[in-house]
N, CA, C and O of each residue as an XYZ file, in Angstrom:
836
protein
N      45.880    -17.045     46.876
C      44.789    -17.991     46.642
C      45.084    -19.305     47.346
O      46.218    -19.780     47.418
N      43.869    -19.928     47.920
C      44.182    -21.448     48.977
C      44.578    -21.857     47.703
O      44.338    -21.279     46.643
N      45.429    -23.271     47.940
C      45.076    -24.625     47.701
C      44.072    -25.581     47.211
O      44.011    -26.690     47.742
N      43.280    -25.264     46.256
C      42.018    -25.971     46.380
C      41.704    -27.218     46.239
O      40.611    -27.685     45.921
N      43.196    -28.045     46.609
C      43.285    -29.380     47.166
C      43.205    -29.622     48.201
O      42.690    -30.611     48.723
N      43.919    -28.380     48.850
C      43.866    -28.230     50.260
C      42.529    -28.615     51.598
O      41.483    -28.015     51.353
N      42.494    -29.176     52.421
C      41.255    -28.485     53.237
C      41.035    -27.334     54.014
O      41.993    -26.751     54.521
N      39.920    -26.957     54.160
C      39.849    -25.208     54.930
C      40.545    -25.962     56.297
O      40.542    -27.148     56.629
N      41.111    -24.819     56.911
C      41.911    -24.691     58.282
C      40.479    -24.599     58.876
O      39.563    -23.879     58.476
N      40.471    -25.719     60.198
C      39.945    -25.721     60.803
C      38.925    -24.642     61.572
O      37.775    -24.973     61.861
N      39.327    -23.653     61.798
C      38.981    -22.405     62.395
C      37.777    -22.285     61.272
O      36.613    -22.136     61.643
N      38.113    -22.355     59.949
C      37.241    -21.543     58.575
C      35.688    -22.982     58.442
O      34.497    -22.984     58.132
N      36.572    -23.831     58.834
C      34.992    -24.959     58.949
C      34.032    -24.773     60.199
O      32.812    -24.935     60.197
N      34.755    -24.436     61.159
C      34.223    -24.103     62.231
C      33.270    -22.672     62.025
O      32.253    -22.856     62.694
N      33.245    -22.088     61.737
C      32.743    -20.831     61.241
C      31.738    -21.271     60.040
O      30.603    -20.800     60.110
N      31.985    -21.972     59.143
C      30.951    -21.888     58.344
C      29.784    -23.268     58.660
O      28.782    -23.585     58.018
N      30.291    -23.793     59.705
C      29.346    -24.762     60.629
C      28.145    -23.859     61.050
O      26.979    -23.815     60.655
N      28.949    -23.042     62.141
C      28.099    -22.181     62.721
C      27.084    -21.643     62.447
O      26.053    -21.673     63.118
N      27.337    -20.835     60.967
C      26.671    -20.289     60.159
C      25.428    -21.393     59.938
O      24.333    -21.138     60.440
N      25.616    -22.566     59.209
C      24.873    -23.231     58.858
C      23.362    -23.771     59.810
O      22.252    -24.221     59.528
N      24.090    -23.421     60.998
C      22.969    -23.723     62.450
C      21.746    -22.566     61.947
O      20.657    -22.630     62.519
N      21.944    -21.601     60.954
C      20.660    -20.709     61.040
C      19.241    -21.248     61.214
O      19.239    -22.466     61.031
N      18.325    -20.877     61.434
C      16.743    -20.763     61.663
C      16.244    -19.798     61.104
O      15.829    -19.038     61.978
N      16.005    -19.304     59.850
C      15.750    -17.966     59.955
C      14.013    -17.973     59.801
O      13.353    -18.904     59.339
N      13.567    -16.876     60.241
C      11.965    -16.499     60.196
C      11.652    -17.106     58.514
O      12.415    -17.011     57.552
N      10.302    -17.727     58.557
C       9.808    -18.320     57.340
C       9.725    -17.140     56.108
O       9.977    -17.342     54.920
N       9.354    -16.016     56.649
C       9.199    -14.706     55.715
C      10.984    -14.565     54.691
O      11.226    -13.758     53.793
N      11.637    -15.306     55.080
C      13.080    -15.184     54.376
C      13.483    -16.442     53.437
O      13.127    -17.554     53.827
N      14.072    -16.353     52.448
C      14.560    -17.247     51.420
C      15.827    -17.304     51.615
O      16.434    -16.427     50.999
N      16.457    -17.984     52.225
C      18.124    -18.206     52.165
C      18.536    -18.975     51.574
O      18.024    -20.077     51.770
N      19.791    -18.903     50.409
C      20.219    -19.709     49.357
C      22.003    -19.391     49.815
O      22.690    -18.431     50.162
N      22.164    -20.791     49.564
C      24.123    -20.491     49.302
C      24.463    -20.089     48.059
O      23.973    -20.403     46.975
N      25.527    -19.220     48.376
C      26.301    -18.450     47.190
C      27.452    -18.632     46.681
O      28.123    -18.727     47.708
N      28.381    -18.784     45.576
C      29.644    -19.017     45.272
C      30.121    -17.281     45.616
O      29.535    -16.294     45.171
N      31.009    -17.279     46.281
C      31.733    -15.878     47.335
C      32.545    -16.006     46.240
O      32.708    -17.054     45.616
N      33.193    -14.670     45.937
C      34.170    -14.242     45.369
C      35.231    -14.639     45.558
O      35.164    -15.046     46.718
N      36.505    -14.865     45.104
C      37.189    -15.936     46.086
C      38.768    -15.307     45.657
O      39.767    -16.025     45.603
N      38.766    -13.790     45.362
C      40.002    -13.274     45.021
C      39.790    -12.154     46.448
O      40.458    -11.121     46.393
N      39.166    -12.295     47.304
C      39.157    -11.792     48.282
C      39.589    -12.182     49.691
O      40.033    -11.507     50.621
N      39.447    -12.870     49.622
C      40.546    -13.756     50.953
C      41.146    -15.168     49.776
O      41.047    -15.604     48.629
N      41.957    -15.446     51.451
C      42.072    -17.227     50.824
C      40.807    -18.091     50.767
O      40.367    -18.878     49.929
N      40.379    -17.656     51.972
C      38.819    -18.546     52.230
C      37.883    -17.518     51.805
O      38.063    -16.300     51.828
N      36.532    -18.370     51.290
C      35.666    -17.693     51.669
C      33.860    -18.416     51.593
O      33.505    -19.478     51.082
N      33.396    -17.839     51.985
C      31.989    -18.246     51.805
C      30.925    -17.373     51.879
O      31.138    -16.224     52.266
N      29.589    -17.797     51.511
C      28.860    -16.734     51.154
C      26.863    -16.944     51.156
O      26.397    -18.044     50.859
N      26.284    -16.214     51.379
C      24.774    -16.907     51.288
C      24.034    -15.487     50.878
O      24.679    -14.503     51.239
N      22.888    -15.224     50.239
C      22.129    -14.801     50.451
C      20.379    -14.635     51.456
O      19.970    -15.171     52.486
N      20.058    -14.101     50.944
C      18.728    -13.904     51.759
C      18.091    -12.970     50.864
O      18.572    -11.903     50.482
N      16.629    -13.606     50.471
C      15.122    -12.891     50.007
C      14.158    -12.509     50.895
O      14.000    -13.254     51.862
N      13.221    -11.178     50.779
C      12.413    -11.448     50.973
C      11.179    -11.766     50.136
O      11.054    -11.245     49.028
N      10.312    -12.557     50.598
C       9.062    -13.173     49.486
C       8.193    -12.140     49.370
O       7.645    -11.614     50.338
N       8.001    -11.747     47.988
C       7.214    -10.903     47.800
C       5.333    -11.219     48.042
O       4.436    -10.435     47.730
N       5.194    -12.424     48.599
C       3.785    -12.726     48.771
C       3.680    -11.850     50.259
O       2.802    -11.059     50.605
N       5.022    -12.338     51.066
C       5.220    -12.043     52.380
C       4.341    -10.693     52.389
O       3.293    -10.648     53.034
N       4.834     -9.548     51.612
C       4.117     -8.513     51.827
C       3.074     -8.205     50.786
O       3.030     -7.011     50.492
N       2.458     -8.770     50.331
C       1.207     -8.511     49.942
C       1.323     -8.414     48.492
O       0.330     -7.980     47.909
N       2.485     -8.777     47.696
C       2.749     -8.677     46.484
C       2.796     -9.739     45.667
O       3.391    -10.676     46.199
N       2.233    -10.066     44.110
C       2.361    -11.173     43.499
C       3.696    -10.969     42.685
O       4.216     -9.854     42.647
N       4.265    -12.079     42.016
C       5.487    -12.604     41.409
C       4.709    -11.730     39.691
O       3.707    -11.535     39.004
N       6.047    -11.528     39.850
C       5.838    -10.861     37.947
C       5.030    -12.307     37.056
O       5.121    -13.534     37.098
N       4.127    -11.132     36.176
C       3.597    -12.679     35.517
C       4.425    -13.338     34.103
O       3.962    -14.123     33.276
N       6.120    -12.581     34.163
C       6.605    -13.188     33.053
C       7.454    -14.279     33.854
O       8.116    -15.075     33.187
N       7.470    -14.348     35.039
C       7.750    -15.835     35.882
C       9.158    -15.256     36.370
O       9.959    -16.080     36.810
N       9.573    -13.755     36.325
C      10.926    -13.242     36.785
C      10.552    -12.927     38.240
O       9.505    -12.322     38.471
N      11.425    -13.341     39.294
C      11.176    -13.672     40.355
C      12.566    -12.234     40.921
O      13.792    -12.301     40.830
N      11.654    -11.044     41.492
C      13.288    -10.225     41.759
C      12.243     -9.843     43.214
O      11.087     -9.439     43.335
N      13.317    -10.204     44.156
C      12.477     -9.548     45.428
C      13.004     -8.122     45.872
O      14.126     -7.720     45.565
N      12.228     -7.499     46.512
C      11.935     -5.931     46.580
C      13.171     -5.843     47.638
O      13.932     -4.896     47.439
N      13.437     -6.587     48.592
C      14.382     -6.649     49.149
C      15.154     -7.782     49.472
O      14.567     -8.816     49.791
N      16.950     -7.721     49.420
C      17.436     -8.920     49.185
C      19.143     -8.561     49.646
O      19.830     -7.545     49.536
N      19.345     -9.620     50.072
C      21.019     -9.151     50.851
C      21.924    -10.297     50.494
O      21.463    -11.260     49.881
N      23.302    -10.238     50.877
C      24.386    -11.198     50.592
C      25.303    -11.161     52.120
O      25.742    -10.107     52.579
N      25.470    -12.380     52.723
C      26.371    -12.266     53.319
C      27.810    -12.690     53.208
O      27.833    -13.894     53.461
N      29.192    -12.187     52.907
C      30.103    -12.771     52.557
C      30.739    -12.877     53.709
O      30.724    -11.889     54.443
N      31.635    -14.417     54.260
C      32.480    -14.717     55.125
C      33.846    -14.410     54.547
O      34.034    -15.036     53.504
N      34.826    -13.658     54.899
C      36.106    -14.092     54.198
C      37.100    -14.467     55.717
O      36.907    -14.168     56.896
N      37.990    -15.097     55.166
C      38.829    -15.470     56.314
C      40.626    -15.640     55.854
O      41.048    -15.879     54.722
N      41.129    -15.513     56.624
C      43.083    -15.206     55.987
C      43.673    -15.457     57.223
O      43.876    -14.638     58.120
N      43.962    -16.771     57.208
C      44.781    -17.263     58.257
C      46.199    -16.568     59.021
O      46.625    -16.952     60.111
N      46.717    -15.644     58.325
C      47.526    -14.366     58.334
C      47.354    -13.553     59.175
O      48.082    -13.134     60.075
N      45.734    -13.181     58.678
C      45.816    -12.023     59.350
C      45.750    -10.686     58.241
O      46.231    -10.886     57.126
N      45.154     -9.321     58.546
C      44.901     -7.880     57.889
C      44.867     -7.230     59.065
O      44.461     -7.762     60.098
N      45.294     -6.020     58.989
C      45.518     -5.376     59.768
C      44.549     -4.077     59.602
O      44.903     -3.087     60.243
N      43.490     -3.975     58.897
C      42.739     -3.394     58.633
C      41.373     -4.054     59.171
O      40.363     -3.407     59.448
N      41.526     -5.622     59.287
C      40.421     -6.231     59.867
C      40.855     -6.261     61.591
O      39.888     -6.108     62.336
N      41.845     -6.396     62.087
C      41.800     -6.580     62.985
C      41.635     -7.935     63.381
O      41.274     -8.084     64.549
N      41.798     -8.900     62.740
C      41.824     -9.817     63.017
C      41.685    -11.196     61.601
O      42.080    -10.974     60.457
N      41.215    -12.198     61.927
C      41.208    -13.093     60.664
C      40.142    -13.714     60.074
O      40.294    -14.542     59.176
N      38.938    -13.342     60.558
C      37.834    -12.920     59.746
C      37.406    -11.624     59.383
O      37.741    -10.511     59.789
N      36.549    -12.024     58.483
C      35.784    -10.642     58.220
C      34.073    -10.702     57.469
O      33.950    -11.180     56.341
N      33.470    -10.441     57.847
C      31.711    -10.602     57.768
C      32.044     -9.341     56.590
O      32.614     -8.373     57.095
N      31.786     -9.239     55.215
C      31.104     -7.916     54.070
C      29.543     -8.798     53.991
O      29.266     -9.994     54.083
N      28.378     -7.038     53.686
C      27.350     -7.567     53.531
C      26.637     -6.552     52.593
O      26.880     -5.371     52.838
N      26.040     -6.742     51.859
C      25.313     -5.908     51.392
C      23.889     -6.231     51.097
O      23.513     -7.295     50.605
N      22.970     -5.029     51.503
C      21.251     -5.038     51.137
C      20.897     -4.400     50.797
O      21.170     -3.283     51.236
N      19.847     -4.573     49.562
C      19.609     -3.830     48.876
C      17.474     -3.351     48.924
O      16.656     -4.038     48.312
N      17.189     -2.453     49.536
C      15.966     -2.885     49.618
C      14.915     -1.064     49.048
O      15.415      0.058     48.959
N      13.316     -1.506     48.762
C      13.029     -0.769     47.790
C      12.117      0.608     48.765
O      11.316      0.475     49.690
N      12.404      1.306     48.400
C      11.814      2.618     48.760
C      10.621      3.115     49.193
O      10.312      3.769     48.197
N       9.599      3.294     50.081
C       8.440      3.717     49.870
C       8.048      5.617     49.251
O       8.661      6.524     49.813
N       7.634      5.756     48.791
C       7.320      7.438     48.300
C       7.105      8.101     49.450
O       7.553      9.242     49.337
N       6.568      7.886     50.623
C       7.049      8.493     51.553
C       8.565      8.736     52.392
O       8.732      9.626     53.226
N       9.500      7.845     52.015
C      10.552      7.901     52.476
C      11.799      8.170     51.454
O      12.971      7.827     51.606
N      11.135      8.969     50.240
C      12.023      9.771     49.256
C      12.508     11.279     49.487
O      11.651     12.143     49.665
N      13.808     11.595     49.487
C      14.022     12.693     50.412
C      14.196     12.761     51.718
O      14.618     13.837     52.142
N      13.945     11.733     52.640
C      14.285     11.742     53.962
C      15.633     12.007     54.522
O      16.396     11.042     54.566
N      16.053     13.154     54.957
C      17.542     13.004     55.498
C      17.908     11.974     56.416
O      18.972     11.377     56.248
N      16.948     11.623     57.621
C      16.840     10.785     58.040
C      17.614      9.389     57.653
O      18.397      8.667     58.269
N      17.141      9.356     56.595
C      17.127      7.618     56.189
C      18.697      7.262     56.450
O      19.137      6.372     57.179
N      19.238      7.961     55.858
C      20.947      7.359     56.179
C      21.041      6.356     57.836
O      21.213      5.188     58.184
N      20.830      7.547     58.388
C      20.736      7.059     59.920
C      20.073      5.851     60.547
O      20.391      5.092     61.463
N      18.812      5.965     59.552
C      18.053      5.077     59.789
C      18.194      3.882     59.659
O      18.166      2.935     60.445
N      18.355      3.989     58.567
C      19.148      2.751     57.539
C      20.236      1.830     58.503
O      20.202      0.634     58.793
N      21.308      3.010     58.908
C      22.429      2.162     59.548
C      21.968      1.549     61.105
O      22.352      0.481     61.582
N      21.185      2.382     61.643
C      20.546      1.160     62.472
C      19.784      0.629     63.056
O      19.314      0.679     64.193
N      19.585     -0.293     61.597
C      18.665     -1.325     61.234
C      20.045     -2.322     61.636
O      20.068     -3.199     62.500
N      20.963     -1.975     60.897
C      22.245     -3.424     61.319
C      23.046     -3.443     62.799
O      23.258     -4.433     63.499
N      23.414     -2.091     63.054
C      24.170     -1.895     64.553
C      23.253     -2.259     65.363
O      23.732     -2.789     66.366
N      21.630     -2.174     65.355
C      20.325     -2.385     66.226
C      20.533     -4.111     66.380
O      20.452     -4.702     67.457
N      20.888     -4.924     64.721
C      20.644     -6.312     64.892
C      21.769     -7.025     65.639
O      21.878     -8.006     66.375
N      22.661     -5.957     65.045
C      23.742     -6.641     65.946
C      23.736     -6.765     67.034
O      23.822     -7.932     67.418
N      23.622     -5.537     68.234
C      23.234     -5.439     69.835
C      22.691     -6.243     69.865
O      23.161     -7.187     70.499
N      21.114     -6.440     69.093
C      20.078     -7.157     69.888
C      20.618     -8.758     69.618
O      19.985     -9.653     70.179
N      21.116     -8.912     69.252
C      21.542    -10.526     68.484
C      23.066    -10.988     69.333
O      23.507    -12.131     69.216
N      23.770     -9.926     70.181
C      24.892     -9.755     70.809
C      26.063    -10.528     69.757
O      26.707    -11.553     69.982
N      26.074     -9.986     69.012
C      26.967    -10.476     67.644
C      28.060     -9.831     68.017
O      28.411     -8.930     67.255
N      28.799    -10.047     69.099
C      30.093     -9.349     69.067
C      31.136     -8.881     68.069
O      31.452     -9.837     67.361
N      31.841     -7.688     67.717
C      32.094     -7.541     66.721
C      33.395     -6.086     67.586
O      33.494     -5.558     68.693
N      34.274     -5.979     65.987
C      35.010     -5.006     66.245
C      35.003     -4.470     64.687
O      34.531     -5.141     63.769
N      35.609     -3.129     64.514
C      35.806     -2.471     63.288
C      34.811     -2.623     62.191
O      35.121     -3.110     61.104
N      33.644     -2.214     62.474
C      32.179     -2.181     62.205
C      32.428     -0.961     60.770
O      33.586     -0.572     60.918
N      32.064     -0.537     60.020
C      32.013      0.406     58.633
C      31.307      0.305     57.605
O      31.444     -0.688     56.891
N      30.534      1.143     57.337
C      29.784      0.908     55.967
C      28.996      1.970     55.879
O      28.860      2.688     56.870
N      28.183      2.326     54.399
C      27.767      3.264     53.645
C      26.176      2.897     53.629
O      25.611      1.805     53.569
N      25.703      4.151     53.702
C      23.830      3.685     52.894
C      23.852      4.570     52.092
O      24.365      5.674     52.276
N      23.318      4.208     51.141
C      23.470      5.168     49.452
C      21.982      4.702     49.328
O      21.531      3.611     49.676
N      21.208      5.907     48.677
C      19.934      6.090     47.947
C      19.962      6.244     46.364
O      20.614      7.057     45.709
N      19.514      5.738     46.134
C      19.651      5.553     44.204
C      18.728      5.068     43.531
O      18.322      3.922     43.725
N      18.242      5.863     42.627
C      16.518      6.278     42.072
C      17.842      5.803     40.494
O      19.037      6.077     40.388
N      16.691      4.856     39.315
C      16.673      4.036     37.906
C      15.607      4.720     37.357
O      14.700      5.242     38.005
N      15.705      4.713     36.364
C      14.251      4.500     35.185
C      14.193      4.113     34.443
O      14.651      4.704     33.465
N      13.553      2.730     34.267
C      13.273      1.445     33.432
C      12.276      1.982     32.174
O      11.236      2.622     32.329
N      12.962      1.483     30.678
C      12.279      1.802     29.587
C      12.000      0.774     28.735
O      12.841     -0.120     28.635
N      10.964      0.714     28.083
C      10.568      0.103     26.917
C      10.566     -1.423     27.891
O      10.055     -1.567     29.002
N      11.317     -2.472     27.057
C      10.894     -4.259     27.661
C      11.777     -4.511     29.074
O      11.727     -5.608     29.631
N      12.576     -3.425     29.596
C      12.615     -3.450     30.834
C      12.036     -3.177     31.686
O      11.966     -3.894     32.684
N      11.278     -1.751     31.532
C       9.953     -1.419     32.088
C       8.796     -2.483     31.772
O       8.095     -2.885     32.701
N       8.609     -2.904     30.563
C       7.481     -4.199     31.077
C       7.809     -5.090     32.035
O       7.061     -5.482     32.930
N       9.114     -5.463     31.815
C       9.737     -6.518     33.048
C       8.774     -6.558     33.833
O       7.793     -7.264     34.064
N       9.613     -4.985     34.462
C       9.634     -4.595     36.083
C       8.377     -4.340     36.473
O       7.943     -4.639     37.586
N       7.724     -3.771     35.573
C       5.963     -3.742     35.953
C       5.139     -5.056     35.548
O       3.919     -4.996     35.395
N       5.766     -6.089     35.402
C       4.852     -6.989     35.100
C       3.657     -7.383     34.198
O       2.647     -8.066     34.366
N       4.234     -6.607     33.078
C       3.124     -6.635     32.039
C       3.624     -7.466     30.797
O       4.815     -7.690     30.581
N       2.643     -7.874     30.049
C       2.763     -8.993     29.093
C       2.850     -8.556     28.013
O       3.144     -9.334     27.105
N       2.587     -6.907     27.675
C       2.298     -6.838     26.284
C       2.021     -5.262     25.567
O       0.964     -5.005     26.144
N       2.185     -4.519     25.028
C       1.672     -3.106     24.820
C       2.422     -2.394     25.391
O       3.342     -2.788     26.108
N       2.126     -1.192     25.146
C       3.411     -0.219     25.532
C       3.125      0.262     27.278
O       2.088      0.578     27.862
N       4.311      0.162     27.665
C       4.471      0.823     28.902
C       5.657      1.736     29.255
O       6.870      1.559     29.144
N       4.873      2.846     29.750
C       5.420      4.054     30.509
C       7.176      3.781     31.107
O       7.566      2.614     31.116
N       7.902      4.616     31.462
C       9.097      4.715     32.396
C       8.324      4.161     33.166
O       7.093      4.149     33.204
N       9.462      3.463     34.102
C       9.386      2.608     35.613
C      10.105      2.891     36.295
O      11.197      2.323     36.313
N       9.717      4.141     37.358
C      11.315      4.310     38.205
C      11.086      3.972     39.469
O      10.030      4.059     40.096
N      12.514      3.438     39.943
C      12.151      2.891     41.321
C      13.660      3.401     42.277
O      14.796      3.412     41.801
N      13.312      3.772     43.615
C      14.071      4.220     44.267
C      14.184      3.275     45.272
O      13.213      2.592     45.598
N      15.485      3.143     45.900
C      16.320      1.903     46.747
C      17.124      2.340     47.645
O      17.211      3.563     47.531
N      17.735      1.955     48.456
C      18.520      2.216     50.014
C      19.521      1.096     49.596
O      19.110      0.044     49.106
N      20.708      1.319     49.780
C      21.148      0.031     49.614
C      22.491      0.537     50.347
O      23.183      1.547     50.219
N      22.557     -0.571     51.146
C      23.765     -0.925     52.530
C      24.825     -1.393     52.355
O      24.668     -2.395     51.657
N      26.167     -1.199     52.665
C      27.445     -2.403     52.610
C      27.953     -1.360     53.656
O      27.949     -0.178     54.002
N      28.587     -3.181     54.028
C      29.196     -2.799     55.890
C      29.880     -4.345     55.773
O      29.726     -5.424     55.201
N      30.929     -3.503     56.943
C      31.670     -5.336     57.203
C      32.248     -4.413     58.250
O      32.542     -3.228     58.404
N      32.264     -5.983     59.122
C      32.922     -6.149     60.321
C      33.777     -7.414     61.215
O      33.498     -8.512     60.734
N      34.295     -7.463     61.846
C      35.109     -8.524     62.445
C      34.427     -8.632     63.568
O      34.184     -7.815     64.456
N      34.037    -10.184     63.360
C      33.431    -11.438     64.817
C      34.575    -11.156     65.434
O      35.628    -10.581     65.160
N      34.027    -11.789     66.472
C      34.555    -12.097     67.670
C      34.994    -13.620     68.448
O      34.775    -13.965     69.609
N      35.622    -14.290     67.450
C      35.503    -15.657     68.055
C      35.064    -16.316     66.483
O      34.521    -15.711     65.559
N      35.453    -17.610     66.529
C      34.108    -18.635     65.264
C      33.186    -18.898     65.136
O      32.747    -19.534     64.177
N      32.315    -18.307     66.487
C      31.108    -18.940     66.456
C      30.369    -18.215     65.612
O      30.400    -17.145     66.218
N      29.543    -17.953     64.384
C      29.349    -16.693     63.818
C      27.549    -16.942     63.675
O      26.951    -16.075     63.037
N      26.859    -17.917     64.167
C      25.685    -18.178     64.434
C      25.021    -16.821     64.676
O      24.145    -16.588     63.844
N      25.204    -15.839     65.613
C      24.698    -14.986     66.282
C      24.907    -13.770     64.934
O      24.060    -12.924     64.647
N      25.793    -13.892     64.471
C      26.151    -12.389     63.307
C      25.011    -12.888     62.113
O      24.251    -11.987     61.756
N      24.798    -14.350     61.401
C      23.748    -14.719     60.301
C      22.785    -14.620     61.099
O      21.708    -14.471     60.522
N      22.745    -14.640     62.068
C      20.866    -14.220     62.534
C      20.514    -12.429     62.992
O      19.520    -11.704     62.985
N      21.403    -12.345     63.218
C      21.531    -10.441     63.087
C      21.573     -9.919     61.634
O      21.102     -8.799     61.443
N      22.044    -10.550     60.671
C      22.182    -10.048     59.289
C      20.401    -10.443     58.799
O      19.669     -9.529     58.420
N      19.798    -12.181     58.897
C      18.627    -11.783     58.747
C      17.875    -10.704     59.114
O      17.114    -10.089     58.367
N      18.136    -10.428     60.505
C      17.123     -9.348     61.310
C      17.602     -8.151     60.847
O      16.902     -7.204     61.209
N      18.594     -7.845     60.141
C      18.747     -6.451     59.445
C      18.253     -6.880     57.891
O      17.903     -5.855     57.306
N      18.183     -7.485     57.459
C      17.521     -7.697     56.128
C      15.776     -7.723     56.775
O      14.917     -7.155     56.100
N      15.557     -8.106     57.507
C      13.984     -7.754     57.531
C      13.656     -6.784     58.091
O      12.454     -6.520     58.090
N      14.568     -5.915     58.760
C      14.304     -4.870     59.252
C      13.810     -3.681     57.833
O      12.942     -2.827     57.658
N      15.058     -4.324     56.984
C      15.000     -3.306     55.797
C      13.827     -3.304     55.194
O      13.300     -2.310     54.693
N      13.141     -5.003     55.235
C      12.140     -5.240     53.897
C      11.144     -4.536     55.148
O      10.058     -4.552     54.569
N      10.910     -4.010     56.336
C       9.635     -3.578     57.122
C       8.970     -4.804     57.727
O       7.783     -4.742     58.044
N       9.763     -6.052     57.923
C       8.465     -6.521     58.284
C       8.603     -6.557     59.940
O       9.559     -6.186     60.621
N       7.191     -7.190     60.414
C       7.181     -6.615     61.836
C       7.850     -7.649     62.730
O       7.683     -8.811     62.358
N       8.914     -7.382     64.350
C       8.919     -8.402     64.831
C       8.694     -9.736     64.995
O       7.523     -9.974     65.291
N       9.298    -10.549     64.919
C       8.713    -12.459     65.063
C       8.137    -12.216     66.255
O       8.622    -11.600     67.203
N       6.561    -12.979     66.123
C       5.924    -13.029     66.472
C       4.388    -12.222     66.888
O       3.394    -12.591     67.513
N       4.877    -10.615     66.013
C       4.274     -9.412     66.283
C       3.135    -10.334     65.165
O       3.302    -11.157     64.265
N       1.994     -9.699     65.778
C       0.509     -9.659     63.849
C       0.336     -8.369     63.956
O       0.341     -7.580     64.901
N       0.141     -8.267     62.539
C      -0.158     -6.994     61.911
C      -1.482     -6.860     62.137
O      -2.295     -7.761     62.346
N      -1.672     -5.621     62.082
C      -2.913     -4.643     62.868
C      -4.168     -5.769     62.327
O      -4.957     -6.429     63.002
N      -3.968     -5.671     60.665
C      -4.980     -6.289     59.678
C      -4.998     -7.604     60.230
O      -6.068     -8.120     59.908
N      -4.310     -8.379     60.909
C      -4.679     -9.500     61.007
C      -4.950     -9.907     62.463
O      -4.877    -11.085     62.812
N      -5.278     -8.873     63.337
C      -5.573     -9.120     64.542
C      -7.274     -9.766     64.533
O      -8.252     -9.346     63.914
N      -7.178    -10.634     65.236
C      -8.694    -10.752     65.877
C      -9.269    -10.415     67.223
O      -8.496    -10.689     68.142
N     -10.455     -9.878     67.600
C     -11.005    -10.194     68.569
C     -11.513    -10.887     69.594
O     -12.180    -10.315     70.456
């Protein structure tokens, strides 16, 4: 465990500078996170939402705010060194995003799934080494005042609520401190997940003549 009198080693401010340069597309909610901190010496951490208006959905009317899709990015860093990282950072991430009924059962999806992130990475040139991670599919069924929760109802009895999810964890080692290019590849794999279309693309519905 650092010092937490200490200041971060230079290298670890430099990196979470970088980070901080994000822009991300308005369709995203990015919040800082307290990172786990029995995982490196350093660490840091942010999430990312997507807004459920974004796609055509209203906010539960008991004022519980859970978006359909939503990710974490954790920085860890060990001035040392792991030999499993390959070096002295390390990017873990996980997203968690919600299912359509057409894409239940897809063998596909694994594949698919994974690249959505190796895709953001290329396209984002997020240099990287020792890349790894899992996509797991995993179907709940919400009962009684959890199922009202989740369906948004105020009152009277409601049915099971089941909902099926994709959900990602992967980590990999930057290439350098600059890590600007890896938080804007992690957005673009978090919106890849939630579906939404290219920056700058309009959707069919909102084209004009």
């Amino acid at each position: 465990m650092p010092d937490v009198t200490a200041a971060p080693p230079p290298d670890f401010r430099r990196a979470v500078d970088s980070i901080g340069t994000l822009r991300p597309r308005p369709e995203l909610i990015v919040s800082a996170l307290d990172a786990p901190p029995r995982l490196a010496p350093w660490t840091w951490a942010f999430s990312v939402e997507v807004a459920d208006s974004t796609l055509g959905r209203e906010a539960a009317d008991d004022g519980v705010d859970e978006s359909d899709t939503s990710g974490r990015l954790i920085l860890l860093h060990d001035p040392a060194g792991q030999d499993a990282w390959e070096g002295t950072f390390r990017l873990v991430c996980f997203v968690q995003a919600r299912l359509e009924p057409e894409q239940l059962g897809d063998e596909m999806l694994p594949v698919v799934g994974w690249s959505w992130l190796t895709e953001a990475l290329e396209d984002h040139h997020a240099e990287h080494v020792a890349l790894g991670g899992t996509v797991t599919q995993t179907s709940s069924v919400r009962f009684g005042d959890i199922a009202r929760t989740a369906g948004g109802a105020r009152g009277g009895t409601v049915g099971p609520v089941r909902e099926d999810d994709v959900e990602l964890r992967a980590s990999w080692t930057p290439v350098g401190t600059d890590l600007s290019r890896h938080a804007e590849a992690f957005c673009a794999f978090v919106a890849s997940a939630a579906g939404l279309p290219p920056v700058g693309a309009v959707p069919l519905a909102h084209r004009t003549v």
